[in-house]
Z-matrix of the N, CA and C atoms (Angstrom, degrees):
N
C 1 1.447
C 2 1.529 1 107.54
N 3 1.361 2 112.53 1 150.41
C 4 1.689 3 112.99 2 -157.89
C 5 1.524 4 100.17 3 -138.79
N 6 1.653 5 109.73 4 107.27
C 7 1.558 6 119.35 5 -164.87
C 8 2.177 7 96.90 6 -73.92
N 9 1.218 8 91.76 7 98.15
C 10 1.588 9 94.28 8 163.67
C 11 1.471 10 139.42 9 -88.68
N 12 1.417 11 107.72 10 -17.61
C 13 1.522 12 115.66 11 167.52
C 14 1.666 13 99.57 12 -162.16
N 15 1.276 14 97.23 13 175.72
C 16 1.651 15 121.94 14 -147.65
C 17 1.302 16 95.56 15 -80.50
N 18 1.600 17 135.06 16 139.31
C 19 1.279 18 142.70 17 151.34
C 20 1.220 19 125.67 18 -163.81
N 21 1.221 20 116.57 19 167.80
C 22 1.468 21 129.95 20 -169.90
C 23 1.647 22 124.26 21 -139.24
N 24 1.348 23 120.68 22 165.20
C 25 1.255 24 138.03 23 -176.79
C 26 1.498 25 112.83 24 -168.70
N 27 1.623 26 95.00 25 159.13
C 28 1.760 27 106.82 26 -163.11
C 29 2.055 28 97.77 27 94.67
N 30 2.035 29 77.21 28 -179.45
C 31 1.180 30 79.00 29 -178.79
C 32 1.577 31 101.97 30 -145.22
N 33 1.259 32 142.91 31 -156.02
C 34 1.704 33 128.10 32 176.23
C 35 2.066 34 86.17 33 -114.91
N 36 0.978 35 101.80 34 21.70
C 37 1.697 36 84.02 35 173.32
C 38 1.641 37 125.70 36 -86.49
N 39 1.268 38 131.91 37 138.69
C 40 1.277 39 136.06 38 -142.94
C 41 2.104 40 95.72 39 -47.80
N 42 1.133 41 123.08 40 138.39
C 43 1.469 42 124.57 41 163.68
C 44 1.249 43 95.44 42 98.56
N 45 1.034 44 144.40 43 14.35
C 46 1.582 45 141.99 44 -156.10
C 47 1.079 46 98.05 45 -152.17
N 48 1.464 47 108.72 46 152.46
C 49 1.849 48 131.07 47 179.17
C 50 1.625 49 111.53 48 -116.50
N 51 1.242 50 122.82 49 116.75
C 52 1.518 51 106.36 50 156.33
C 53 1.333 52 127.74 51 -105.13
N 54 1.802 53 104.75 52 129.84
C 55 1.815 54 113.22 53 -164.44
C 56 2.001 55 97.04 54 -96.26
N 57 1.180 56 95.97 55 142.44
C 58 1.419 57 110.21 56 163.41
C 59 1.466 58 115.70 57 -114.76
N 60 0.840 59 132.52 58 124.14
C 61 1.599 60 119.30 59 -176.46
C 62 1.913 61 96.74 60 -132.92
N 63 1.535 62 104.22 61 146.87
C 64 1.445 63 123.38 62 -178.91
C 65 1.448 64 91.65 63 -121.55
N 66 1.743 65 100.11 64 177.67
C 67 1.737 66 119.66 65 141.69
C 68 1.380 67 99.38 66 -82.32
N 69 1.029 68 126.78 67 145.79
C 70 1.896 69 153.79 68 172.58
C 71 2.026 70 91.34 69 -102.98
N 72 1.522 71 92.23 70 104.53
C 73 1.459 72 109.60 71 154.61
C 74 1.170 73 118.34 72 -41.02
N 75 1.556 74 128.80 73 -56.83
C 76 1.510 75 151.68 74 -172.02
C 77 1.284 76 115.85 75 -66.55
N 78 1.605 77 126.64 76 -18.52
C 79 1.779 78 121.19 77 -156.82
C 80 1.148 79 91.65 78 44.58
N 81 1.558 80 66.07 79 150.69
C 82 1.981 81 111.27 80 176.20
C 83 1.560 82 94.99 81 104.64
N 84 1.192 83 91.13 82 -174.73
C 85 1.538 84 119.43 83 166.94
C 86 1.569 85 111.84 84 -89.91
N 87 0.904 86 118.71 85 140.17
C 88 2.203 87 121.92 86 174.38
C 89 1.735 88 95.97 87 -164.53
N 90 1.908 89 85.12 88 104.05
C 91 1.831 90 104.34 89 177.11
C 92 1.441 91 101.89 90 -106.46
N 93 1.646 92 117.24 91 134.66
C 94 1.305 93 100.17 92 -178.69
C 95 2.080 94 72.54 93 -117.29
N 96 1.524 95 92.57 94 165.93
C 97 1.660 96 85.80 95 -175.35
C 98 2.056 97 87.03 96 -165.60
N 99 1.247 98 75.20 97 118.54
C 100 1.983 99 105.56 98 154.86
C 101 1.590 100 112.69 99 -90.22
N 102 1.323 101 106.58 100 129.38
C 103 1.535 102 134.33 101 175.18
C 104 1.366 103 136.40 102 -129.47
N 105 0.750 104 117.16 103 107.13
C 106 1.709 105 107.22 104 -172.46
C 107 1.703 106 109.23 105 -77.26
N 108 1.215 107 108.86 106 -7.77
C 109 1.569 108 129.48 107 156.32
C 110 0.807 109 121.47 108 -95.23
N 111 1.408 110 144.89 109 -1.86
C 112 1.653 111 156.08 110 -148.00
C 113 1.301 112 98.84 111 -57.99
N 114 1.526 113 154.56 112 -51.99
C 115 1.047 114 166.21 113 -116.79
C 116 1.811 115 103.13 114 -121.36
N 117 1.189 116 114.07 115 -42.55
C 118 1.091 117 127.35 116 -175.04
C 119 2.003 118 112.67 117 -98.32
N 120 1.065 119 109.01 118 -38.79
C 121 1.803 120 122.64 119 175.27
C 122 1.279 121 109.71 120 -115.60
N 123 1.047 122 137.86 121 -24.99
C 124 1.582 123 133.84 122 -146.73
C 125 1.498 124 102.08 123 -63.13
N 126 1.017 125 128.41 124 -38.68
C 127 1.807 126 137.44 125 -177.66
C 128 1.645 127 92.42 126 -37.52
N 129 1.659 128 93.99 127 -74.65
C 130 1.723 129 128.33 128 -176.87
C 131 1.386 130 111.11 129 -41.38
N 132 1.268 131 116.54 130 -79.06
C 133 1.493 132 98.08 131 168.98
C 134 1.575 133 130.51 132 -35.23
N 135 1.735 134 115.19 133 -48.07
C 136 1.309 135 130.13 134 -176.87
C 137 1.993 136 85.05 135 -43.22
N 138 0.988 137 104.50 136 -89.20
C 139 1.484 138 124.42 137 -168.20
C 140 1.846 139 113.31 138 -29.21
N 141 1.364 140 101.73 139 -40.66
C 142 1.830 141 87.64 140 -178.86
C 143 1.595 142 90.26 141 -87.01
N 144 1.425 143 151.88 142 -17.72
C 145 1.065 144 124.49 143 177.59
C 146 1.530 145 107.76 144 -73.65
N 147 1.051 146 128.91 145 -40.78
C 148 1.102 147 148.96 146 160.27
C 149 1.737 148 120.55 147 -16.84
N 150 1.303 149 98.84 148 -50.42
C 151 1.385 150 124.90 149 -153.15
C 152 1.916 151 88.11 150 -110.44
N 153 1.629 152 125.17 151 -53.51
C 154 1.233 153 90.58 152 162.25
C 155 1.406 154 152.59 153 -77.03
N 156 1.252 155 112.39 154 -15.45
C 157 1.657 156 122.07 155 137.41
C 158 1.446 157 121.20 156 -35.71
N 159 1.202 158 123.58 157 -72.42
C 160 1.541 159 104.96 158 162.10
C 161 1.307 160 131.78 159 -49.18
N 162 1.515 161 120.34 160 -20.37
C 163 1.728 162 112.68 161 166.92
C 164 1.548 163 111.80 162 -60.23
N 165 1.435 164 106.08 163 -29.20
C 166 1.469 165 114.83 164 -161.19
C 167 1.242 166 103.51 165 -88.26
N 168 1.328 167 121.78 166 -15.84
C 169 1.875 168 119.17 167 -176.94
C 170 1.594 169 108.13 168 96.86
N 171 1.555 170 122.90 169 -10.20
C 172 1.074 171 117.50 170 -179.63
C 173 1.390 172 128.99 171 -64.35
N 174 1.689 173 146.34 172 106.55
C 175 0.964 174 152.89 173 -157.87
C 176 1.354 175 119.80 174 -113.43
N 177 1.175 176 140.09 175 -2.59
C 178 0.990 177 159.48 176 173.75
C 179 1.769 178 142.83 177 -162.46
N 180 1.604 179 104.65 178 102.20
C 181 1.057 180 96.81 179 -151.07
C 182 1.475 181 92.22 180 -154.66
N 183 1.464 182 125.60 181 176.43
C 184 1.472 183 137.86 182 -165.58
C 185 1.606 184 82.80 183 -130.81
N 186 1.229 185 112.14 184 130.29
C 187 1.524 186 109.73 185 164.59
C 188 1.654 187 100.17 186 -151.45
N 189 1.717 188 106.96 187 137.74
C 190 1.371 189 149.99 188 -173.67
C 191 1.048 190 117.62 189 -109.89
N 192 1.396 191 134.85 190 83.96
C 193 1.455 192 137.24 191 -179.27
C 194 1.176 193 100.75 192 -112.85
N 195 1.883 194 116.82 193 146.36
C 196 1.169 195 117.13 194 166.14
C 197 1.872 196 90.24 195 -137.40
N 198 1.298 197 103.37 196 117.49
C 199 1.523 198 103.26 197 169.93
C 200 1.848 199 120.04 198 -102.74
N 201 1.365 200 88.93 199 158.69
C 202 1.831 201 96.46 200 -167.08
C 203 1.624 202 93.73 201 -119.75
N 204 1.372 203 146.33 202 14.46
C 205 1.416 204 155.32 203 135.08
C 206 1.809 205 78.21 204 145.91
N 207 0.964 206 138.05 205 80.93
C 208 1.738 207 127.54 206 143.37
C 209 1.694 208 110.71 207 -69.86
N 210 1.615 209 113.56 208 162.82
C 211 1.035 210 120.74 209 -155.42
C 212 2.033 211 82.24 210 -110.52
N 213 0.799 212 132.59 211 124.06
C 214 1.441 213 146.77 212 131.70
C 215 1.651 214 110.34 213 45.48
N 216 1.507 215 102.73 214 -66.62
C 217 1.333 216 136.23 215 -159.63
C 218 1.962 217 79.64 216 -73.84
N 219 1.449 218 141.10 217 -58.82
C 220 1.056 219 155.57 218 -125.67
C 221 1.653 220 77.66 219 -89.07
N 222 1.488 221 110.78 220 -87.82
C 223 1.353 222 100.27 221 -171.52
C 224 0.917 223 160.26 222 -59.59
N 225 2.173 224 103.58 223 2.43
C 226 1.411 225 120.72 224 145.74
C 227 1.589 226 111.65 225 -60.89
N 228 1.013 227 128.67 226 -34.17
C 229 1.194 228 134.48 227 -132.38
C 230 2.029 229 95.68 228 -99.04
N 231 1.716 230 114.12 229 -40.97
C 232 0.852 231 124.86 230 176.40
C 233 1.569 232 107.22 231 -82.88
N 234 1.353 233 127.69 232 -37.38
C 235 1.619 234 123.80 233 172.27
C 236 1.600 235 104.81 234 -66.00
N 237 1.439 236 150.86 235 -44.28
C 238 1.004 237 133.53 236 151.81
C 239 1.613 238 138.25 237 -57.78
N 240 1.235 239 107.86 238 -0.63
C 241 1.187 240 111.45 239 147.70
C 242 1.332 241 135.79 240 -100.50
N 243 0.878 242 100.89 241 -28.43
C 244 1.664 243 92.90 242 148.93
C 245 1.323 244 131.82 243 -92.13
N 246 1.299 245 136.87 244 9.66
C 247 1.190 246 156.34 245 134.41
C 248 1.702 247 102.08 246 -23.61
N 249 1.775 248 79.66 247 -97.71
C 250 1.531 249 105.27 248 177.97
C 251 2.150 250 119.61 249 -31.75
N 252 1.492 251 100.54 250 -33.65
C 253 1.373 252 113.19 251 -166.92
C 254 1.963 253 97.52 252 -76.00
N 255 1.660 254 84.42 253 -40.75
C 256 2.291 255 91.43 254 -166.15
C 257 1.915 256 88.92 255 -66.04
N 258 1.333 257 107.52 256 -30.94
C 259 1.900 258 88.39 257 -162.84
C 260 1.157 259 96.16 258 -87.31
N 261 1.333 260 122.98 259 -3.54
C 262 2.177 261 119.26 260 178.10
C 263 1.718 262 81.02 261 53.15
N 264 1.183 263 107.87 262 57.20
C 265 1.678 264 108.76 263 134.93
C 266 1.520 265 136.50 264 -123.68
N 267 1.068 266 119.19 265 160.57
C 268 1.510 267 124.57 266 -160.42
C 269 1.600 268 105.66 267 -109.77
N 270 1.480 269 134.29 268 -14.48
C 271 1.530 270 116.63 269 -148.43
C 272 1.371 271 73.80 270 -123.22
N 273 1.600 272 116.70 271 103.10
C 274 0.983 273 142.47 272 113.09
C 275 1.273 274 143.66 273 -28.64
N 276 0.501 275 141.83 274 107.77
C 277 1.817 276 148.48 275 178.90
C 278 1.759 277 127.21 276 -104.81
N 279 1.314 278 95.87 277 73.40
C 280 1.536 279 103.95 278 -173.77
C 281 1.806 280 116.86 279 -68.17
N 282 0.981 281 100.19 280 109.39
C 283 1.613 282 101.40 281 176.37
C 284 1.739 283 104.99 282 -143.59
N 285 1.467 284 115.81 283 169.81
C 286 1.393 285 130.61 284 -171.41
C 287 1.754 286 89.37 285 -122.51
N 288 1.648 287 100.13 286 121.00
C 289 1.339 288 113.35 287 171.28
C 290 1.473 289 105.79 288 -97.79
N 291 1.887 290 101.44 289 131.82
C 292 1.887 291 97.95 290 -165.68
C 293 1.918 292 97.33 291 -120.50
C-alpha cells in the first residue's frame, strides 16, 4: 500500500489515539508519537502501529500519533484507518485475527 496524501483518524478524547499519516520523503517508516503513558506503553504502542502498517504493505510513511491511553485493539484499528484514508483506497478487507 502506497501513502499518497495526508490523513488521519481517532480523536484526542480520553481512551483514544489520534493517527496522522503522510508520504515520508526519506523512506522507511518515521513515527513520532505522544503518550500520556509514554514511559510505561510507548515501546508497545510504537510496535502495534508499527506492525499494523506492515500487515498493510505500507513502507514508507510519516506517522503522528498522539495517544490519550487507547487500548491495543483501538490503535490498530485507528492506524488502519488512516492508512487506508492516506493511500485513498477503498478495498478493505474486513476479517477477525484469532
Amino acid at each position: 500500500m502506497e501513502i499518497v496524501k495526508p490523513a488521519s483518524a481517532g480523536t484526542l478524547e480520553s481512551s483514544d489515539i489520534a493517527i496522522r499519516i503522510e508520504p515520508n520523503e526519506k523512506k522507511g517508516l518515521e513515527i513520532h508519537l505522544t503518550s500520556s503513558v509514554m514511559q510505561q506503553f510507548g515501546k508497545k504502542i510504537e510496535g502495534v502501529i508499527r506492525d499494523t502498517l506492515g500487515e498493510l504493505g505500507v513502507t514508507d510513511a510519516y506517522v503522528d500519533a498522539v495517544d490519550k491511553g487507547a487500548l491495543d485493539c483501538a490503535v490498530k484499528a485507528r492506524t488502519a484507518a488512516a492508512a487506508f484514508r492516506a493511500a485513498d483506497s477503498t478495498d478493505v478487507e474486513w476479517r477477525v485475527k484469532q
